[in-house]
PAGUBA-48255 format. One record per residue (C-alpha): residue number from 1; residue in one letter; z, x, y. Coordinates in steps of 0.2 Angstrom, whole numbers, padded with zeros to 4 digits. Example, Ala and Ser with C-alpha at 12.3 -4.5 7.8 and 13.67 -1.06 7.14 Angstrom:
! PAGUBA-48255
(r 1,'a',(0039,0062,-0022))
(r 2,'s',(0036,0068,-0005))
This chain:
! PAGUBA-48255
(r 1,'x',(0249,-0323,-0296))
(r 2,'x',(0241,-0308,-0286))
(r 3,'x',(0253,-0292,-0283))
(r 4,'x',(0257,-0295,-0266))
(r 5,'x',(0260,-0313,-0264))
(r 6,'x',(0275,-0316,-0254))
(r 7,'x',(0272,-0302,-0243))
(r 8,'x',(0269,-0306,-0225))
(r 9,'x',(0260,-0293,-0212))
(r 10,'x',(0259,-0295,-0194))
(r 11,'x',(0243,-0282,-0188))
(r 12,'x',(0241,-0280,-0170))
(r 13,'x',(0227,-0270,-0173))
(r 14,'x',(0208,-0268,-0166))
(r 15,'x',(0193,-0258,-0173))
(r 16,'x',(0188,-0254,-0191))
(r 17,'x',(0203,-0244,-0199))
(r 18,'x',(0218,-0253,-0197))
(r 19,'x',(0211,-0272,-0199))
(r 20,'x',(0199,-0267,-0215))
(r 21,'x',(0217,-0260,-0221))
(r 22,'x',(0225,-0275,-0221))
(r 23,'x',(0208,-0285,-0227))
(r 24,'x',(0211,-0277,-0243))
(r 25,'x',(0228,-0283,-0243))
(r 26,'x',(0225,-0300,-0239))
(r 27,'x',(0214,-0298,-0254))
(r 28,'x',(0227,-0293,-0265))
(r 29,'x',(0238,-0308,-0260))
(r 30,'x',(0248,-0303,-0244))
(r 31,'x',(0249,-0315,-0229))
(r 32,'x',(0241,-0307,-0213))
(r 33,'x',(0243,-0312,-0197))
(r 34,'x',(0231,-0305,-0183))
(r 35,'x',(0239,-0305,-0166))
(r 36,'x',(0223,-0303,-0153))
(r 37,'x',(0223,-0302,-0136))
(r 38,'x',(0217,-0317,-0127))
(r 39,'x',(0199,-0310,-0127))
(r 40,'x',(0199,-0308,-0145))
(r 41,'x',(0199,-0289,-0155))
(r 42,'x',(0184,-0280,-0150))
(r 43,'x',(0173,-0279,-0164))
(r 44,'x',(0171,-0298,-0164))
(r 45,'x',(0155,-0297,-0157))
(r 46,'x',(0148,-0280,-0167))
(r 47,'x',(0136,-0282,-0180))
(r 48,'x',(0125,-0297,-0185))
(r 49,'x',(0131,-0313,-0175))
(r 50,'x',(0133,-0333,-0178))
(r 51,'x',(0144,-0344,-0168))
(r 52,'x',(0152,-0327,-0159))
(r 53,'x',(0160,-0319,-0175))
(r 54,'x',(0150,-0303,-0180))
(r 55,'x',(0147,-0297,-0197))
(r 56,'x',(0160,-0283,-0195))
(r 57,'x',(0173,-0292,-0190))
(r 58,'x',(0170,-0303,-0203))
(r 59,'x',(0171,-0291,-0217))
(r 60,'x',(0186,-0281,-0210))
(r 61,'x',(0196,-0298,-0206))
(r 62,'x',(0192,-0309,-0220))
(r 63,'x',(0206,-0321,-0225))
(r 64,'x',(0218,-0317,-0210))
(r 65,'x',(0226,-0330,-0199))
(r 66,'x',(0221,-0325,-0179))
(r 67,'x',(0236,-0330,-0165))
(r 68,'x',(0230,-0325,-0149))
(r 69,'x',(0242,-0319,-0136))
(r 70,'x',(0246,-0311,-0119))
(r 71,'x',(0256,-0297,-0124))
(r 72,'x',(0257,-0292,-0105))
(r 73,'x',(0269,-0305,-0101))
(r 74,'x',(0286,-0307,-0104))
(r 75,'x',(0285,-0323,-0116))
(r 76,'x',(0268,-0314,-0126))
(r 77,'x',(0280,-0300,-0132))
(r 78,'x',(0295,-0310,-0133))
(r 79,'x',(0281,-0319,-0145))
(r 80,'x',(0275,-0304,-0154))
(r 81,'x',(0294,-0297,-0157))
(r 82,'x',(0298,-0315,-0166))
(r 83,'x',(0282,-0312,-0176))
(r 84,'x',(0288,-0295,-0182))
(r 85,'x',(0305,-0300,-0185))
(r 86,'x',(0299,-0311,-0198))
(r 87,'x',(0285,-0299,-0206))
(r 88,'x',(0290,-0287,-0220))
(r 89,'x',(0276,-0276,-0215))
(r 90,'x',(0270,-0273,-0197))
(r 91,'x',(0255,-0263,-0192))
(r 92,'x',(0246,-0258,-0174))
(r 93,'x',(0234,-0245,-0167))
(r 94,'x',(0238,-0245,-0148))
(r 95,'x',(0239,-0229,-0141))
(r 96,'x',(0255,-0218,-0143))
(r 97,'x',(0269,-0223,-0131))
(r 98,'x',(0259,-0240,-0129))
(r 99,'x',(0272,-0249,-0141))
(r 100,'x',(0288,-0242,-0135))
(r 101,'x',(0281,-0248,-0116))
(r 102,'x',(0280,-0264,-0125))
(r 103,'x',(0296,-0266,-0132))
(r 104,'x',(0292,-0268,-0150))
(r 105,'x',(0293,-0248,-0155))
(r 106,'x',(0296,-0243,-0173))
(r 107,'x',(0314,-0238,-0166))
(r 108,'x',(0317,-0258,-0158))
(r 109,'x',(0309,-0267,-0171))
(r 110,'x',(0318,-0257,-0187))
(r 111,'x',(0334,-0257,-0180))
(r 112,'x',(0333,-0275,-0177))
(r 113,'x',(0325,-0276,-0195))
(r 114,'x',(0331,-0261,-0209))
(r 115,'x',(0318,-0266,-0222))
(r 116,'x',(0304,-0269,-0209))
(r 117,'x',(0288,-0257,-0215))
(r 118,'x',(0281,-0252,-0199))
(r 119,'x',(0264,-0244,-0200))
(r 120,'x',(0257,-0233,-0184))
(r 121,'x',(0237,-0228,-0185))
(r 122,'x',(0232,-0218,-0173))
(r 123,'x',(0218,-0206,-0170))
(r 124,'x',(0227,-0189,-0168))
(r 125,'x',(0245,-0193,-0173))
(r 126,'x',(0256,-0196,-0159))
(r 127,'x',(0260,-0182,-0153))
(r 128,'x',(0248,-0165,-0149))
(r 129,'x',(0234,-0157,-0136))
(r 130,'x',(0222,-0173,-0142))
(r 131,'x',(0234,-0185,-0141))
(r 132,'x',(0228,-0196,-0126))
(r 133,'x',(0210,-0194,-0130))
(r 134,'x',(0199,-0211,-0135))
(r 135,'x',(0195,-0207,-0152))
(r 136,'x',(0180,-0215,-0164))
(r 137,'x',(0176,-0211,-0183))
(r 138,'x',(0161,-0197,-0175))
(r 139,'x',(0173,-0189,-0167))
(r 140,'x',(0183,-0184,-0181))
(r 141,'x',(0168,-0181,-0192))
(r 142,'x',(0166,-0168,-0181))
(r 143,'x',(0181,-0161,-0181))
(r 144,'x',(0185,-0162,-0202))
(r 145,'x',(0168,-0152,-0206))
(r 146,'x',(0157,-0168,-0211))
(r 147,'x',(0145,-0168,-0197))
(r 148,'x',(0144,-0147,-0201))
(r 149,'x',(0141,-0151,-0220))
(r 150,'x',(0129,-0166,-0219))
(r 151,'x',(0119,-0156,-0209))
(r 152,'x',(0104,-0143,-0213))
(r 153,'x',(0096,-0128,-0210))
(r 154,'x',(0083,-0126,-0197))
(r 155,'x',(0066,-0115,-0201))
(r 156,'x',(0073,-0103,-0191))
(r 157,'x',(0089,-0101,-0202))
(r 158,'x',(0101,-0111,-0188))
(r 159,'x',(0113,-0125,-0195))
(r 160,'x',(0111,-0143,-0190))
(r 161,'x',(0123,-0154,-0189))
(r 162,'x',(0122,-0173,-0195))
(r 163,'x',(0133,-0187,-0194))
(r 164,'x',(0135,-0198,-0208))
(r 165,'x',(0128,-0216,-0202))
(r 166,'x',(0141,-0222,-0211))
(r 167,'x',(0159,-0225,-0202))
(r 168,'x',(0166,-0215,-0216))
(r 169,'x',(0183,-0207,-0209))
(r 170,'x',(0186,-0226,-0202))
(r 171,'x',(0183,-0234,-0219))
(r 172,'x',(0193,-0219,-0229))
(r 173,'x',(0210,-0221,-0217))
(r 174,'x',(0210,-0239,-0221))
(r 175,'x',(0210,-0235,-0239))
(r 176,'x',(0225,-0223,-0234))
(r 177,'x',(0232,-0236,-0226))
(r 178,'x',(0234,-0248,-0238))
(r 179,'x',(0239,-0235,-0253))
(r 180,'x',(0255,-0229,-0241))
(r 181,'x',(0259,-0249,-0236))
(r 182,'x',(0259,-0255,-0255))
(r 183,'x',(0269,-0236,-0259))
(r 184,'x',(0282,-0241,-0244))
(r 185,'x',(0282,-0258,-0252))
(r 186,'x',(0289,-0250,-0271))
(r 187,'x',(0301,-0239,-0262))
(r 188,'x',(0308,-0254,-0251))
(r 189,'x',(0309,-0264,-0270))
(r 190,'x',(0317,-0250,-0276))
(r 191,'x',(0328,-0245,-0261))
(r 192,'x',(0330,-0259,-0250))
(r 193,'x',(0325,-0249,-0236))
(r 194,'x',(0311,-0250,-0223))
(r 195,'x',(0304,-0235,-0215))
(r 196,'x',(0289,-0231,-0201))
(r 197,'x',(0273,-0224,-0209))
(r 198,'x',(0260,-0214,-0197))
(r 199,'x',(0244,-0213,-0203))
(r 200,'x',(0232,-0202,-0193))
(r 201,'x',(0212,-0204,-0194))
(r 202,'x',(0210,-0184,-0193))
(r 203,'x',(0224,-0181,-0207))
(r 204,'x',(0214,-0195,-0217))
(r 205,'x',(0198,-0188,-0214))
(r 206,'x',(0203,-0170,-0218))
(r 207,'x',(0211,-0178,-0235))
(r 208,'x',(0195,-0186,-0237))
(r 209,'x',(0182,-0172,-0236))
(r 210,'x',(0191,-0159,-0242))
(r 211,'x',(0189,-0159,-0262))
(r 212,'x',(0168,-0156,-0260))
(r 213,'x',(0165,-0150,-0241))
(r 214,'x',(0179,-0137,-0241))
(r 215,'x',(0171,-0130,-0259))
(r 216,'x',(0173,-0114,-0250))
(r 217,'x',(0187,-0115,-0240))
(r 218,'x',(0201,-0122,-0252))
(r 219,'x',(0203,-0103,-0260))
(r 220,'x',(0206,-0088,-0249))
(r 221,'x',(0205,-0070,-0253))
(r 222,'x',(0192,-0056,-0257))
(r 223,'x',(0195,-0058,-0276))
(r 224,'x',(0187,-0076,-0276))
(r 225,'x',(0170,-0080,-0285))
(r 226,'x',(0159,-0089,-0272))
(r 227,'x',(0149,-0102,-0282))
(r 228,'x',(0136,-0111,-0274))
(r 229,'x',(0137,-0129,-0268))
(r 230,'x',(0133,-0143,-0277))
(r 231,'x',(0127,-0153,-0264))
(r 232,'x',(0112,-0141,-0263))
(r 233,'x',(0104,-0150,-0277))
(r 234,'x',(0110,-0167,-0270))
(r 235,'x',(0096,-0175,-0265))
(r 236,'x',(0085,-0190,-0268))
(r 237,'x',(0069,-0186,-0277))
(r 238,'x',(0051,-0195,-0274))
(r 239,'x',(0041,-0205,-0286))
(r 240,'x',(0024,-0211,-0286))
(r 241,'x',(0032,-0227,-0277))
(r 242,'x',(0048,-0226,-0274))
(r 243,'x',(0063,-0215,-0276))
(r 244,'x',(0075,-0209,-0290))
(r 245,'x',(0093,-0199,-0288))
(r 246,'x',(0095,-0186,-0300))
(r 247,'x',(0102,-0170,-0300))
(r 248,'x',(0089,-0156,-0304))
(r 249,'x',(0101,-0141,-0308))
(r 250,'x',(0115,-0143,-0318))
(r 251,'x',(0117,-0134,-0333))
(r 252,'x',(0124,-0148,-0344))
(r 253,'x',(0109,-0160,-0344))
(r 254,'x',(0098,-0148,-0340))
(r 255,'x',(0088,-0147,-0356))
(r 256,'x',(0087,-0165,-0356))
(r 257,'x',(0080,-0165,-0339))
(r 258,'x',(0067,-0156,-0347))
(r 259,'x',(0065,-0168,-0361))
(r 260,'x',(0064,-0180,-0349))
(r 261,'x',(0051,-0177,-0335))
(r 262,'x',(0042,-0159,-0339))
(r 263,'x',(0045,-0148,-0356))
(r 264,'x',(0035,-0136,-0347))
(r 265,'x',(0051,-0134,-0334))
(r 266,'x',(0061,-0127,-0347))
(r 267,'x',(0049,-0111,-0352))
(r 268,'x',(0049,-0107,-0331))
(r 269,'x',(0058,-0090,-0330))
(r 270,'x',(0062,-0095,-0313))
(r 271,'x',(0073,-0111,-0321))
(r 272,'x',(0081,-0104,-0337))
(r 273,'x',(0098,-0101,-0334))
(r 274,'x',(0110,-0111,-0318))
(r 275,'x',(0111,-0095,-0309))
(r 276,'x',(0091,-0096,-0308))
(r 277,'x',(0092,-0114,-0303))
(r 278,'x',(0101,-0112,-0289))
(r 279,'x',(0093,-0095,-0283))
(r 280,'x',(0076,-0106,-0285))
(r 281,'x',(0082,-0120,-0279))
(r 282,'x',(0067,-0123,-0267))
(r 283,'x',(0053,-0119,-0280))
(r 284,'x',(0064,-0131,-0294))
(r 285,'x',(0063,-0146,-0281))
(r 286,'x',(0046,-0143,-0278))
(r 287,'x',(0041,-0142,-0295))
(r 288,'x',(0048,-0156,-0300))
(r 289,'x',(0044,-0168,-0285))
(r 290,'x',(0025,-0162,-0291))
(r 291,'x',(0030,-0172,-0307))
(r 292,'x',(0038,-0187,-0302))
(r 293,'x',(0024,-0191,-0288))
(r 294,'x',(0013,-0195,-0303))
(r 295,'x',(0028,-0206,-0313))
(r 296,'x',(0033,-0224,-0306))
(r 297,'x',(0052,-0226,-0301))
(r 298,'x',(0052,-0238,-0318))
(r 299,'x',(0045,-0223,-0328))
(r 300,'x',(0057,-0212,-0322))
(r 301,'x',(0073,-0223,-0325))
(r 302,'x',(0067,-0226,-0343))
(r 303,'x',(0064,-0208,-0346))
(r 304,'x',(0080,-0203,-0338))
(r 305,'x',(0091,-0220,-0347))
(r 306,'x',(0081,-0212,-0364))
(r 307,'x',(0088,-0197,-0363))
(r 308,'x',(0106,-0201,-0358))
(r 309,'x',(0106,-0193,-0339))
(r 310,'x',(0114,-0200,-0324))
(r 311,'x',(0106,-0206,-0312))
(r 312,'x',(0098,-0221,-0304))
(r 313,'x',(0084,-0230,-0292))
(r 314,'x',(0089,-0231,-0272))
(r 315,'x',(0090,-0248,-0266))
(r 316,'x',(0087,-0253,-0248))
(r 317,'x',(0101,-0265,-0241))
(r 318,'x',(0092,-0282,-0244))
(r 319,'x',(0088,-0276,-0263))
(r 320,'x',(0106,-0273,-0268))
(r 321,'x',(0112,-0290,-0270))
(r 322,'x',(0099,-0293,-0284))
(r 323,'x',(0102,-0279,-0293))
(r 324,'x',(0106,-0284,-0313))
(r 325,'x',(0121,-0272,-0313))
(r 326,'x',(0128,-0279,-0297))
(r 327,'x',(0125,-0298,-0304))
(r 328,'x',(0132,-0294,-0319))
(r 329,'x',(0147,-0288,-0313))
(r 330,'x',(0149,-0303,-0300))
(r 331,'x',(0151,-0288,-0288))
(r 332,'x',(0144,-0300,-0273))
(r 333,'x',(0151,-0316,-0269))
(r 334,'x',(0142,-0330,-0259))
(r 335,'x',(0151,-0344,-0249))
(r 336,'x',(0149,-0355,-0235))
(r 337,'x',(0162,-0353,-0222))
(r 338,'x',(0169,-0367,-0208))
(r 339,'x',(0163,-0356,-0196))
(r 340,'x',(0151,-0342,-0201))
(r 341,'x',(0141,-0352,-0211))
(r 342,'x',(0133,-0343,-0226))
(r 343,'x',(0142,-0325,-0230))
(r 344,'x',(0139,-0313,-0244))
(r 345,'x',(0155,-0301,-0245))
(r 346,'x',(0162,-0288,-0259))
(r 347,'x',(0174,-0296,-0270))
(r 348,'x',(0191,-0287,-0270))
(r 349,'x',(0187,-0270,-0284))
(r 350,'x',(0203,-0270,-0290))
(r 351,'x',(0206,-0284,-0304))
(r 352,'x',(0223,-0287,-0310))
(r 353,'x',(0224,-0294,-0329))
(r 354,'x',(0219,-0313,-0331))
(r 355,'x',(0223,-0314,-0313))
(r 356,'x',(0209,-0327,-0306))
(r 357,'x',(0203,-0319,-0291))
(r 358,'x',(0205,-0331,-0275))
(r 359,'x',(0191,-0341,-0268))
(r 360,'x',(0182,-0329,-0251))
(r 361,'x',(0191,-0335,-0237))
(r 362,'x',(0181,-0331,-0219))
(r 363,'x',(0186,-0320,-0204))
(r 364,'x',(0194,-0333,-0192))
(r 365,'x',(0190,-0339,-0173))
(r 366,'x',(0200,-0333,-0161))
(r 367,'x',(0218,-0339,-0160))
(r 368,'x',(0214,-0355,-0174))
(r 369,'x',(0230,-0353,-0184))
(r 370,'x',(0241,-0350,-0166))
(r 371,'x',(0251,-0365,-0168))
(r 372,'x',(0253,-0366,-0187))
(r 373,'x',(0259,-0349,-0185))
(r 374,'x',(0272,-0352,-0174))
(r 375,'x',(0281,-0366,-0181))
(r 376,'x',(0282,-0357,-0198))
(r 377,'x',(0293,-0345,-0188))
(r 378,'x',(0304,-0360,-0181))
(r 379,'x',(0296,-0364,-0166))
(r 380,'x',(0296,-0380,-0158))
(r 381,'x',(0281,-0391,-0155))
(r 382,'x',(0287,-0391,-0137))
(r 383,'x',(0288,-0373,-0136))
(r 384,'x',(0272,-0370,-0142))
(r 385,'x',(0266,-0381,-0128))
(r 386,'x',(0274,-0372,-0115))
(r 387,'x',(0267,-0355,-0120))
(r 388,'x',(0249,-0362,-0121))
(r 389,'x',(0250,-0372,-0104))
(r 390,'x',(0259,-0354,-0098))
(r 391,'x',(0242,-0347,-0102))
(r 392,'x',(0252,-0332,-0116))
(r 393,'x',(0245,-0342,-0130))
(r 394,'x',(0225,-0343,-0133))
């Protein structure tokens, strides 16, 4: 039995953060329910398409059920509230003040329901000068540091910012996300009591980057011993036909670096103590890209796997699925889905026991599992009828 079988969650949610959040739920047993609007969440047509459902969406909604409803009339939120009332965890993304307009604010719906975990995400919080503005994963790289951190220094000394390509404040608040629902979850066991969780994308973000990009910032005062960052010497090096990661400076593996890929780097004055490392830091990176442009990838990772150093070769996109670690570990699963046809997806990281991990279930179309949904909440065939010829359900 997987941990959270038995739990039902209602997400009226769009986007990346909130739906992926609830994705790694569904993995880990929970029922999720995704109420879309009539034209469907947003993101069902981003990334890589067959049959109208893009990649994405696929991998942020995988085993969900979809209802489709018109939330802007009367018998769409009469709907939704139903749908709520029966969840133990409820979670949207609309705006601030969208929901209490609606009807089914955390107020309404967990005084009509005390043990009811109701989940707000929301870009800003819900309150605050920034409050009304549309907000997207850059924005708040941006504003965290990440975009200032990524980025590097012009010839002429300026600082150039860099995005991260990948949607990584998106994908770090669903992981905060689904940590606080499972946490609300053990208090409600313990307790018997629901209670409404807020999750913002800049607090997450903030949580997120602050370990490594605020190195410098996290203690304050003239008494403080600066020490250089270790993402100077994060790079990927070159070889003669390909390239490696490995981390030229540190002072733990440094003499088997030297072992490793140049003897002669270890008699360098300029390269002898960490201090000197750093300081070089230019003239150590050249040095050693001279010597691994003459070693192949394959070379290198034998020479580096020899002497007991981390590191490893850097995979494009299409290469990663045939890596023998990631085989191995069955870290990929393949399936063939009603809809989507063939679909490689992660299977869930977490493994619980002798648990046998669930067959991949796909992302579904568009209001599918309306009517099933419904009756499971007690409504009537007829009913369900008269919503859809109503036009509120899709």
């Amino acid at each position: 039995m997987l941990p959270l079988e038995g739990i039902r969650i209602v997400e009226a949610a769009q986007m990346i953060s909130a739906p992926l959040a609830t994705s790694f739920l569904s993995d880990q047993g929970a029922e999720v329910i995704k109420v879309e609007a009539l034209t469907g969440d947003r993101m069902r047509s981003l990334g890589d398409l067959r049959n109208d459902l893009g990649s994405v969406f696929h991998t942020c909604n995988r085993g969900k059920r979809s209802i489709a409803l018109d939330t802007k009339t009367e018998a769409g939120r009469d709907t939704l509230i139903d749908l709520i009332a029966s969840a133990d965890v409820f979670v949207q993304n609309f705006r601030p003040g969208a929901v209490d307009r609606m009807g089914v604010g955390p107020d309404a719906m967990m005084a009509a329901n005390p043990t009811l975990v109701y989940v707000s995400v929301s870009g800003f919080g819900q309150t605050g000068p920034y409050v009304e503005q549309m907000v997207y994963d850059f924005v708040i790289q941006g504003l965290t540091g990440m975009a200032a951190f990524e980025g590097s220094t012009s010839e002429g000394g300026e600082l150039v910012p860099r995005l991260s390509k990948s949607l990584v404040v998106d994908k770090a608040t669903a992981l905060t996300v689904a940590q606080a629902i499972t946490a609300a979850l053990l208090h409600r066991e313990r307790t018997g009591e629901g209670q409404h969780l807020e999750v913002d994308m800049l607090a997450a973000g903030l949580q997120f980057a602050w370990p490594d990009v605020m190195w410098h910032e996290t203690l304050v005062g003239d008494d403080v011993t600066r020490i250089p960052h270790m993402s100077r010497n994060y790079e990927v090096r070159p070889t003669k036909d390909g390239y490696v990661t490995l981390n030229i400076a540190t002072q733990s593996t440094w003499a088997r670096i030297c072992e490793a890929i140049g003897p002669e780097l270890a008699e360098d004055v300029r390269f002898l103590e960490f201090a000197d490392r750093q300081r070089n830091s230019r003239e150590l990176a050249a040095a050693v890209d001279a010597i691994l442009a003459e070693l192949t990838t394959a070379e290198v990772l034998d020479r580096m796997r020899a002497n007991d150093l981390p590191g490893g070769p850097v995979l494009a996109p299409g290469d990663v699925r045939h890596d023998p670690q990631v085989q191995h570990n069955q870290a990929l699963v393949q399936y063939e889905s009603d809809h989507a046809g063939t679909v490689v997806e992660p299977r869930p990281a977490a493994r619980f026991g002798a648990v046998t991990p669930p067959d991949p279930r796909s992302a579904p179309a568009l209001g599918v599992h309306g009517d099933e949904t419904l009756a499971a909440i007690g409504y009537s065939a007829e009913k369900i009828l008269s919503l859809r010829a109503a036009g509120v359900l899709g």
